[in-house]
C-alpha angles and dihedrals in degrees: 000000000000123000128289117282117227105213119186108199117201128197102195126237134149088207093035131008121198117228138190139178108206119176110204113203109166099301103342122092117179127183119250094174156339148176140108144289113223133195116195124248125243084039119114118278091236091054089045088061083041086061099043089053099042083051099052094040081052087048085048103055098038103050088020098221122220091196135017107202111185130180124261104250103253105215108234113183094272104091099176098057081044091055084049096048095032083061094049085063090053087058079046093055103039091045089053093046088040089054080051082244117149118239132207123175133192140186130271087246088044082056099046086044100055091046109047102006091245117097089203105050124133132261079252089051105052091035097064091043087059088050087056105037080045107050088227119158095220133009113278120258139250104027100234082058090051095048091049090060082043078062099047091049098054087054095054090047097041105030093052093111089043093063 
């Protein structure tokens, strides 16, 4: 067997970002980290996205990723917060290509999927099933920090032959 992965999962968001430190070893993944990266509201927008850079580049070079997996953005019907969040991946993406990282990203039902074998499971769902693959003694909070280590996760489980 080969070394350990480090994978860093990140849910998107331009207010609050998910994020989750998953080390893949064979068949084991155990959790190293997870919260969250907030920008404060009322700040404007291109320093939000400064923060969330300068954060992730702190995230990288602290837990070395070998992999960033980030969910693919899911249009609501609000455009204009999808065009917001849909720019802080694109910090995402350019911090973690920056850093010389590869990224992977899958979609909310890819996640679901590789989690609880149910692509349309619920939040509930999906969270329980983190707590157990995990080994966590409670289910992470916040969501977005939840669905961050659901990200990382799916990586581990889908990118194995990538590594």
């Amino acid at each position: 067997m080969g070394r350990s992965k480090i994978i860093l999962g990140i849910d998107p968001g331009y207010g609050i970002t998910g994020f989750g430190i998953v080390e893949h070893a064979g068949s084991k993944i155990r959790c190293f980290a997870y919260g969250t990266i907030d920008t404060p509201v009322g700040t404007e927008f291109s320093q939000r996205l400064h923060i969330l850079h300068l954060e992730l580049k702190r995230l990288i070079e602290k837990y070395k990723p070998d992999l960033v997996a980030v969910e693919e953005l899911f249009f609501s019907k609000n455009t204009k917060t999808a065009i917001k969040v849909a720019e802080a991946r694109g910090v995402i993406l350019l911090t973690a290509t920056l850093a010389k990282i590869a990224v992977v990203e899958y979609t909310p039902n890819q996640v679901k999927q590789a989690i609880s074998a149910y692509g349309k499971a619920d939040k509930k769902q999906v969270q329980q099933m983190i707590k157990i693959l995990l080994g966590l003694d409670k289910i992470p909070k916040p969501d977005d920090a939840a669905d961050a280590l659901a990200i990382g996760i799916c990586a581990a489980n889908c990118s194995a032959l990538r590594f």
